[in-house]
C-alpha positions in Angstrom: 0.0 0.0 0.0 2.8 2.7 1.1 5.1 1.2 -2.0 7.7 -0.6 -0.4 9.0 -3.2 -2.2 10.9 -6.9 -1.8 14.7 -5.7 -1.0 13.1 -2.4 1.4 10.6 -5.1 3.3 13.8 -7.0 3.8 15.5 -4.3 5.3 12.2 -3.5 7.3 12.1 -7.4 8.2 15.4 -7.1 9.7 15.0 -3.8 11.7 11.8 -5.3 13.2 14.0 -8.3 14.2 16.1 -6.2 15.8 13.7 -4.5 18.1 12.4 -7.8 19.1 15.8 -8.8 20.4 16.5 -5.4 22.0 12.8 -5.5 23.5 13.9 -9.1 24.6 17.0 -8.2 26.1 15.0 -5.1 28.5 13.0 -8.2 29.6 16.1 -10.1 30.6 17.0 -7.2 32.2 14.4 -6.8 34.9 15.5 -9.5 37.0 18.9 -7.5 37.4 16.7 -4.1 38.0 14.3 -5.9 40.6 17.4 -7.7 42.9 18.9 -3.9 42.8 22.2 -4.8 40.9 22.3 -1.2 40.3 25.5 -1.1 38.4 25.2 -3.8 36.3 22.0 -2.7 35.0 23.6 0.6 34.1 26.5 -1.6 31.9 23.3 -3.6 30.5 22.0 -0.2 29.5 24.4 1.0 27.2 26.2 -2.6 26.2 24.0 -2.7 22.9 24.7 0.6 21.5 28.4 0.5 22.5 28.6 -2.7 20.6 26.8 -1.5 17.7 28.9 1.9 18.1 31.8 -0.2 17.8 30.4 -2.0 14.7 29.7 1.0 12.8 33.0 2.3 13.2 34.8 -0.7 12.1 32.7 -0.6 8.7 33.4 2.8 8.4 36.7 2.4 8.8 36.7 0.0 6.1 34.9 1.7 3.8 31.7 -0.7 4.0 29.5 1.1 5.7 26.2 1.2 3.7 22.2 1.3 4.9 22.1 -2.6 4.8 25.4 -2.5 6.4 24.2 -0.7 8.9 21.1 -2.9 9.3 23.0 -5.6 10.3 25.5 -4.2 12.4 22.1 -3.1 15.1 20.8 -6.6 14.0 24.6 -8.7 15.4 24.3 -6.3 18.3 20.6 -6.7 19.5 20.9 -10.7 19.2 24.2 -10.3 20.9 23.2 -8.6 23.7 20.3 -10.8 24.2 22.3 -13.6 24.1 24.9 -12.1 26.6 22.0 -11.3 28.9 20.5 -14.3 29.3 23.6 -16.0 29.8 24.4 -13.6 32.5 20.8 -14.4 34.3 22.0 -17.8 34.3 25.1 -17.0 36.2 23.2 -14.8 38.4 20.7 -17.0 39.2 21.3 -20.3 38.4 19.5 -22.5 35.8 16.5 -21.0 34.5 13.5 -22.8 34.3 11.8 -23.4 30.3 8.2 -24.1 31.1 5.4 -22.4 30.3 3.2 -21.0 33.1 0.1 -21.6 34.0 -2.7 -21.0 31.4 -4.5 -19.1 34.3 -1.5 -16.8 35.4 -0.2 -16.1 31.8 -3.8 -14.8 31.1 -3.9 -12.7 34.4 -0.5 -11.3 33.6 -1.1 -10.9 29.9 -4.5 -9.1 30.6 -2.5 -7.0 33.5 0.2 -5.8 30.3 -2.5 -5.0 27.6 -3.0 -1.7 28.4 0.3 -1.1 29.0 1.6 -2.7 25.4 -0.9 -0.7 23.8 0.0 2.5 24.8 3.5 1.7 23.5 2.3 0.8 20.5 0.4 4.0 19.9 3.8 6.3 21.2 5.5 3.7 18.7 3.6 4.8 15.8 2.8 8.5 16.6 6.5 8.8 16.6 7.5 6.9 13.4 4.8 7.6 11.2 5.6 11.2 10.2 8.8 10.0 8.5 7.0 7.6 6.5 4.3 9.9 5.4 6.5 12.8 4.6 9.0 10.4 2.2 5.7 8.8 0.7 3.4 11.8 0.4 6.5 14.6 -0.2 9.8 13.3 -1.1 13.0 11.6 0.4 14.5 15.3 0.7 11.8 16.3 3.1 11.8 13.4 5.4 15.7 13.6 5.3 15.3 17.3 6.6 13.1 15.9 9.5 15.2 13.0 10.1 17.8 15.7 10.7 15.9 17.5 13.1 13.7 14.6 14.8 17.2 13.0 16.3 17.8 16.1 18.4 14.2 15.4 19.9 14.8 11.5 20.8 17.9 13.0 22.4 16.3 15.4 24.1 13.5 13.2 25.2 15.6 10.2 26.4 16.2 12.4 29.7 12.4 12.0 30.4 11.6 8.8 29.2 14.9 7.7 31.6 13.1 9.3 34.7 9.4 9.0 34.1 9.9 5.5 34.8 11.0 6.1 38.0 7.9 7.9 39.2 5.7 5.6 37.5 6.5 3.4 40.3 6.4 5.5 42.9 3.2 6.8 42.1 1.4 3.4 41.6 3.1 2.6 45.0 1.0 5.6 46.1 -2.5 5.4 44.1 -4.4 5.3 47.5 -2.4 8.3 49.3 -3.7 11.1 47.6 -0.9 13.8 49.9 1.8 11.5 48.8 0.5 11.4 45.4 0.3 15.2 45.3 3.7 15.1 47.4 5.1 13.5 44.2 3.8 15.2 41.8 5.4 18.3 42.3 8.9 17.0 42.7 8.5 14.9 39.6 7.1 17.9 37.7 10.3 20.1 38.7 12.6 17.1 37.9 11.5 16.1 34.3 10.5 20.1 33.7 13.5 22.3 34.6 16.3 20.4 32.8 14.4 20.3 29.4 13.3 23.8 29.7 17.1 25.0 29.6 17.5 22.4 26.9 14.5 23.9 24.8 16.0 27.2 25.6 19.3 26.6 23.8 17.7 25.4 20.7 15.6 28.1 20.6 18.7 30.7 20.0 21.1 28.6 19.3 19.6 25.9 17.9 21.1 25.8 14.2 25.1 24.7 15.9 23.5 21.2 16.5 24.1 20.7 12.7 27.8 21.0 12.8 27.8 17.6 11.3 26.4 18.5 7.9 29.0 20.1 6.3 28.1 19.0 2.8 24.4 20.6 3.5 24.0 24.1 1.9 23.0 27.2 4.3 19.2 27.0 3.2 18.9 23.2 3.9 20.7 23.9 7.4 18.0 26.5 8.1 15.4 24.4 6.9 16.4 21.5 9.2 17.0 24.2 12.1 13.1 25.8 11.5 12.1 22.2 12.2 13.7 21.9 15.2 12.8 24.7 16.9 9.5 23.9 16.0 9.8 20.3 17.1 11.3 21.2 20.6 8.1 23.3 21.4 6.3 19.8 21.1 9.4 19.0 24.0 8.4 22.3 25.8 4.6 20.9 26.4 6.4 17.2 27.1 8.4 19.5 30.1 5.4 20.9 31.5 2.7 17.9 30.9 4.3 14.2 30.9 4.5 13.4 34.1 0.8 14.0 34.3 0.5 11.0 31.6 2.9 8.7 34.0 0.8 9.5 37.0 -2.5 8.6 35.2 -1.2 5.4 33.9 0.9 4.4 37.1 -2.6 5.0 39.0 -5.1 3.0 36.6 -6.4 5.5 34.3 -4.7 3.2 31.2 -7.8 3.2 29.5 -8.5 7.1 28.8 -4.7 7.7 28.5 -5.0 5.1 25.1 -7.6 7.0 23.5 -5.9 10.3 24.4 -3.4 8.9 22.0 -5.2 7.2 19.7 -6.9 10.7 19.2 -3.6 12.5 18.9 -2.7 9.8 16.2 -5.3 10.4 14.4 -5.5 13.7 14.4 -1.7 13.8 13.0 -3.0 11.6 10.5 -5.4 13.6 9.5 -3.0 16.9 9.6 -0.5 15.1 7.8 -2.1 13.5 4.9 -3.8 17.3 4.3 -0.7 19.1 4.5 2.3 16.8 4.2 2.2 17.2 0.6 2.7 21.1 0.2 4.4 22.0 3.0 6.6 18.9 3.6 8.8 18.5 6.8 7.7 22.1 8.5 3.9 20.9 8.6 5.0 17.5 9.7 7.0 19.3 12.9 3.8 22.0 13.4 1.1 18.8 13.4 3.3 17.1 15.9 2.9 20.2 17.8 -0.4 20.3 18.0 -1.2 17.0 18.5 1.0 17.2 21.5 -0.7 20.0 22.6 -3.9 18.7 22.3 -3.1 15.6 24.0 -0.8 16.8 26.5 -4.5 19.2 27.9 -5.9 15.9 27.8 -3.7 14.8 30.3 -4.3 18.0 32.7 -8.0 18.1 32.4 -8.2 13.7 33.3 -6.2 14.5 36.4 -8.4 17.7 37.3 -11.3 15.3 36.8 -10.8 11.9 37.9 -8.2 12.2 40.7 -8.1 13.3 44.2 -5.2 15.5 43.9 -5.4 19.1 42.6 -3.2 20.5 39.6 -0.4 22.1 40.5 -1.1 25.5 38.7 1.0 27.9 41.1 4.0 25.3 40.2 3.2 25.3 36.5 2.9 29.4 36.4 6.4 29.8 38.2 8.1 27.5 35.5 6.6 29.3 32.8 7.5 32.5 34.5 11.4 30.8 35.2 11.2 29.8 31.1 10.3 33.1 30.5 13.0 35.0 32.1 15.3 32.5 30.5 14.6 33.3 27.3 14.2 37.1 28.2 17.9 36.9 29.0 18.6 34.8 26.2 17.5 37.3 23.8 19.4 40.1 25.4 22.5 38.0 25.3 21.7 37.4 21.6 21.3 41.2 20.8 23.7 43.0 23.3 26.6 41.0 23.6 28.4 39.0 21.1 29.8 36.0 22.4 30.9 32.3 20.9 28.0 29.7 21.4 29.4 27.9 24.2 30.3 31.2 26.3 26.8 32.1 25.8 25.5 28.6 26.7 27.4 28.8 29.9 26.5 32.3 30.8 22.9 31.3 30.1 22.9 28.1 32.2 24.2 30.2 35.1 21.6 32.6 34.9 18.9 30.1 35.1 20.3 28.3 38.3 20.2 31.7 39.4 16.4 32.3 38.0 15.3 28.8 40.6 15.8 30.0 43.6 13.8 33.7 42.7 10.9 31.8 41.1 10.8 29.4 44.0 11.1 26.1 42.1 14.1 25.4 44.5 13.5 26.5 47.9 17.0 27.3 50.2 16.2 24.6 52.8 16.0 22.3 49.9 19.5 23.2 48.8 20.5 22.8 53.2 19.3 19.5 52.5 21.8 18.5 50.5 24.6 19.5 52.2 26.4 16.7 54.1 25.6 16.5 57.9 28.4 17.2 60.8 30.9 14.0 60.9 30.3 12.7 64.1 33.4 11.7 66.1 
């Protein structure tokens, strides 16, 4: 239907291969995570990509380094890694048991992961299907122009989806204490919030150095590319302010209206993107992700407002908007009165907003005692 041919569903057989092994290997992984093996969860973490890092650099070295190449290389490294981890359970924990459980507990624990798998599945394709519209609908060109831009997001975003997690458990720990509930909610929003805001910040005003790499790429394609990204990390800005309120809904039960949330933000980009995709190409596919974002993310706020016991924090919401603000305010002078290399500005600007904190009262002083080390006691 979307045109792919024999050699591309190859290559799309073998990608989807790797995924399964990768997805295989996080499973392994829990073990590790639940016995609190801390630091061998954190090699587990990053074994794959170092190996497939390592990979990729050989073939380039060698000058063989092509898409199917490539393909491979994640493919060797995913089945790998699996490999490696289960072999490492085994040393753990002894022989592992091969039987299948019981029909009555699979079913329990499969029903108990349905809502959960299908809310991945709809984050999986609202965040891969722009690409595949906009090289279908506009032209490889485009989609290579969001490619460019869309990488900086996942990087961006790996920060949240690394501590989300985290307060997903804590807050199902907590479903029936609404003050702890609340309790955690505004750490969690100040954690996952005030990094990304200074990270938004940067590419706001400086946004077009992340493209250092593509030195073959004329100024007008560079711009293009850096358009999209600025565009694309107002869809992280929302994410900042209005994530964790999708972790605490589905670490507290509320699964169900958090998949159609989605499904309606899918199908809203759907819509947006097969009507404007083909005139306005990569910049319409970064605006529709915006507003489906948007759209979704007030979703999120007004489930919480409705179906929970705890009130939304809106006095915490104002005074990161109001620290964001100033930010950029500051930003903009630095931009306009001062002329300083990138990184001196960076610097200057990442000063200014630990400054900016402790004035809006996202960190409180007794916070910051707190984490000074006690008297040593004799």
């Amino acid at each position: 239907m979307l045109g792919y041919r024999g050699p591309q569903l190859g290559l799309l057989a073998a990608v989807g291969a790797g995924l399964l092994l990768t997805q295989y290997g996080q499973f392994l992984r829990a073990p590790v995570q639940a016995r609190q093996h801390f630091n061998t969860d954190a090699l587990l973490s990053v074994l794959e990509k170092l190996l497939a890092l390592a990979l990729v650099a050989g073939l380039l070295a060698g000058g063989q380094l092509s898409l199917r190449a490539y393909v491979g290389a994640r493919l060797v490294a995913a089945g790998f890694t699996a490999a490696l981890f289960l072999g490492l359970l085994r040393r753990l924990f002894g022989r592992l048991p091969h039987r299948w459980p019981r029909r009555r507990l699979a079913g329990r624990l499969l029903r108990g992961s349905l809502p959960f798998a299908f809310i991945a599945l709809l984050y999986g394709i609202n965040e891969r299907v722009d690409m595949v519209l906009l090289e279908r609908l506009s032209s490889a060109r485009e989609a290579g122009y969001y490619a460019g831009a869309y990488r900086w997001l996942d990087a961006a975003m790996m920060y949240a989806w690394t501590v989300l997690p985290l307060f997903f458990a804590r807050f199902a720990h907590a479903a029936a204490r609404p003050r702890e509930l609340r309790r955690l909610l505004w750490v969690g929003q100040r954690v996952v919030a005030v990094p990304l805001l200074l990270v938004v910040a940067f590419v706001l005003f400086r946004g077009e150095v992340l493209f250092w790499q593509f030195g073959h790429s004329t100024a007008p394609e560079v711009a293009h590319m850096a358009l999209c990204l600025k565009i694309l990390f107002l869809n992280v800005l929302v994410n900042a302010f209005f994530a964790i309120y999708s972790t605490l809904l589905t670490g507290t039960r509320h699964q169900q209206p958090v998949s159609w949330l989605v499904a309606f933000s899918i199908g809203l980009n759907l819509t947006l993107n097969l009507l404007l995709l083909p005139s306005f190409g990569a910049v319409a596919a970064a605006l529709n992700t915006l507003v489906s974002g948007v759209l979704v993310s007030g979703g999120y706020v007004w489930l919480v407002a409705r179906r929970m016991d705890i009130a939304v924090p809106w006095h915490l919401l104002a005074r990161l908007a109001l620290a964001f603000g100033l930010l950029c305010g500051a930003w903009y002078l630095a931009r306009t009165r001062l002329a300083l290399p990138w990184w001196l500005e960076a610097g200057l600007m990442s000063a200014c907003f630990a400054g900016l904190l402790p004035l809006t009262g996202l960190v409180q002083l007794r916070e910051l005692r707190q984490l000074r080390p006690g008297p040593q006691k004799g």
